[in-house]
N, C-alpha and C positions, 0 to 999 in steps of 0.2 A: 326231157331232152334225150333225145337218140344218142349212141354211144358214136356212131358216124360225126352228130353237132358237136359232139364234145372236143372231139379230135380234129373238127371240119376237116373231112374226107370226103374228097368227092369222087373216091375209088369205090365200084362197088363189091362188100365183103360177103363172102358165104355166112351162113347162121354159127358155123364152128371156130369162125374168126372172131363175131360179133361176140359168142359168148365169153372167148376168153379175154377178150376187151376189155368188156362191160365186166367181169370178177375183177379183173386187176384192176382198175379204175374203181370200183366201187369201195374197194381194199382199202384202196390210198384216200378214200374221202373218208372212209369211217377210222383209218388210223390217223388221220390230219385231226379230226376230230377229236380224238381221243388224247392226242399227244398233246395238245391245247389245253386237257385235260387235267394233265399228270404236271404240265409245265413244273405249277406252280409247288410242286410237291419234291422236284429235283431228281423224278423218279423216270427211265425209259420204258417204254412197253411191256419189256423184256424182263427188268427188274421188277414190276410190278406184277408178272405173270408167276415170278421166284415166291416173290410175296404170300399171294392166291395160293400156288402150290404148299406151301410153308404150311400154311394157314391150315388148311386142306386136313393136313395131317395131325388136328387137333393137338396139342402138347405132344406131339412125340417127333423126334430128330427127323433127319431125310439126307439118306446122304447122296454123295455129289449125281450117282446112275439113277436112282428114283427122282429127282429133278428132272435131269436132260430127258430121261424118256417121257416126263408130263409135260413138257414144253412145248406150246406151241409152236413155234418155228425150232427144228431138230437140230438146225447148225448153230442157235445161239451157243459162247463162251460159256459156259456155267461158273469155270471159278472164276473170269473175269469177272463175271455179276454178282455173284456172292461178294469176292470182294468190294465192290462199289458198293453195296446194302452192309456190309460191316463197316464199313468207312460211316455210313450215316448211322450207325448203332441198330439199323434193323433186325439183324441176323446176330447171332453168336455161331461159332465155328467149334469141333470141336472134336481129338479123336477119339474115335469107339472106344471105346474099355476091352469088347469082346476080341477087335481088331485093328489094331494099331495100326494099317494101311489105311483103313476107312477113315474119312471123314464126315460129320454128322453135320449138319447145321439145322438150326430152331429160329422161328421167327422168335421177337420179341418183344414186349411190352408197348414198344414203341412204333412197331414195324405193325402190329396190330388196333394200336392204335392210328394208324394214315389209312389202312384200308378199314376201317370201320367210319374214318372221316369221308373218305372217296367212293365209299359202296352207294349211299343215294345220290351222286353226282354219276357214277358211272349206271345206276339202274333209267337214270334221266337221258342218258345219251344213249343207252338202247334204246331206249322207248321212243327217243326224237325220231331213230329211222325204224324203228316197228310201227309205229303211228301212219308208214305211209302204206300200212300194206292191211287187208282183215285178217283175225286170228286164223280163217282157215288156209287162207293165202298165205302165211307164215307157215303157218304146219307142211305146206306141200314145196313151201320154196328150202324149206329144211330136206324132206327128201329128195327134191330133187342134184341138191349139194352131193348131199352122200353119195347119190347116186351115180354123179357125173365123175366126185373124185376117186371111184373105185378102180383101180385099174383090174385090168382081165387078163 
């Protein structure tokens, strides 16, 4: 389906309208997807990107600035979210030794244990929309992202 059918427009758009359509709309089917996903786990996007990141850092803390800067959307809350993953016992919180301003948080036994549950359900729902593309067709639609969101 054209990004025009999705929307039934029967205006017609330049190719620089049509792209940024068709991203934000593709956006929102793979994070519909996804969230459909997580439902059942109590988890948001967002918390489960905290998770990932956590993770990331193999047994050692992350405090609250090395989160927000690995986050993919840069205006999520961070202590909001940490809070909500200590509420479910994912995270522990906890202040630095070195600096008592800092805050440190560590995934958890249990916060590792959901995404080790969720890793081959979310490697399956990549692969539902990579399956519509060939691998070199992927390699080039990855450059071509990068490419588009570089600003000059």
């Amino acid at each position: 389906m054209t990004i025009e059918e999705v929307i039934k427009s029967t205006v017609k758009m330049d190719n620089a309208k049509k792209v940024i359509l068709n991203i934000m709309y593709t956006q929102n089917v793979i994070q519909d997807h996804f969230n459909e996903l997580i439902k059942p786990y109590d988890l948001s996007g967002e918390q489960y990107n905290v998770l990932r990141i956590l993770r990331g850092q193999k047994g050692k803390p992350a405090n609250m600035c090395v989160i927000q800067e690995r986050m993919l959307a840069k205006t999520s809350n961070t202590t909001r979210l940490v809070d909500k993953l200590l509420l479910k016992d994912f995270v522990t919180r906890n202040v630095c030794p070195d600096n008592r301003r800092k805050i440190e948080v560590s995934i958890t036994e249990k916060g590792l244990d959901v995404l080790k549950e969720l890793d081959p359900k979310v490697d399956e729902h990549e692969q539902t929309f990579a399956n519509n593309l060939k691998p070199e067709e992927l390699v080039f639609l990855n450059q071509l992202l990068e490419k588009y969101r570089t600003n000059k």
